[in-house]
N, C-alpha and C positions, 0 to 999 in steps of 0.2 A: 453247957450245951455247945457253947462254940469250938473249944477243941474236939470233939464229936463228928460236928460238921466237918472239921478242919479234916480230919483223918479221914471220914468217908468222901472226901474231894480228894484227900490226894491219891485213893484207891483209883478211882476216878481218871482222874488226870491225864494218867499214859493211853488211854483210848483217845482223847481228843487232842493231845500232841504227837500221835498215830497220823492224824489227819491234819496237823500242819497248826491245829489249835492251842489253845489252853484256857483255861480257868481258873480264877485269883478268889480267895472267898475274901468280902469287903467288911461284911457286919453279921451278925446275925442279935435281932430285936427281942426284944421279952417277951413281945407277943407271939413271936414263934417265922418272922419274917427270915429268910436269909437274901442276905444280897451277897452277889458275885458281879466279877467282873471277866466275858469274855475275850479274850485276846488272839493275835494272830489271825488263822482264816476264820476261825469261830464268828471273830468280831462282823465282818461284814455274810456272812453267810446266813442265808435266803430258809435254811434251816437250823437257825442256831435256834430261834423259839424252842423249834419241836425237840431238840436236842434239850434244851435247858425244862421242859415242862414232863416230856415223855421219859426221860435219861436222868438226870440229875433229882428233881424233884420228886421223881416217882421212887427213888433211888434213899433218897433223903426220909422225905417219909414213910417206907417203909421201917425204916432202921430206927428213927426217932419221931416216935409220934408226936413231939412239941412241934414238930414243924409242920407250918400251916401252907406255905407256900415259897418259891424261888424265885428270885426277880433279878434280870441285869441292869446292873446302874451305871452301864456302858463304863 
């Protein structure tokens, strides 16, 4: 599952290094967690939640139903 993720993140990717961002994948768990790590403006930006929950994770679990949820572990 994690190369999965890895390929639907780097689909991904060129949108939020569009906007001065990026996105690192860190882990993703058995139980279906992915952790990422945002970087550049992502990192401090006031809507990177809504980015990582509405964008990514909705993103994520449509493609792979194992995953249960997306978390930044800064």
């Amino acid at each position: 599952m994690k190369e999965q993720v890895q390929e639907i993140i780097n689909e991904i990717r060129p949108n939020l290094q569009a906007d001065g961002g990026d996105i690192e994948l860190v882990d993703v768990t058995e139980d279906g967690i992915v952790k990422v790590r945002l970087r550049g403006a992502c990192s401090g930006c006031p809507g990177a939640a809504m980015t990582l929950k509405m964008g990514v994770e909705r993103v994520l679990k449509a493609r792979i139903p194992e995953v249960k949820s997306v978390e930044n572990v800064g």
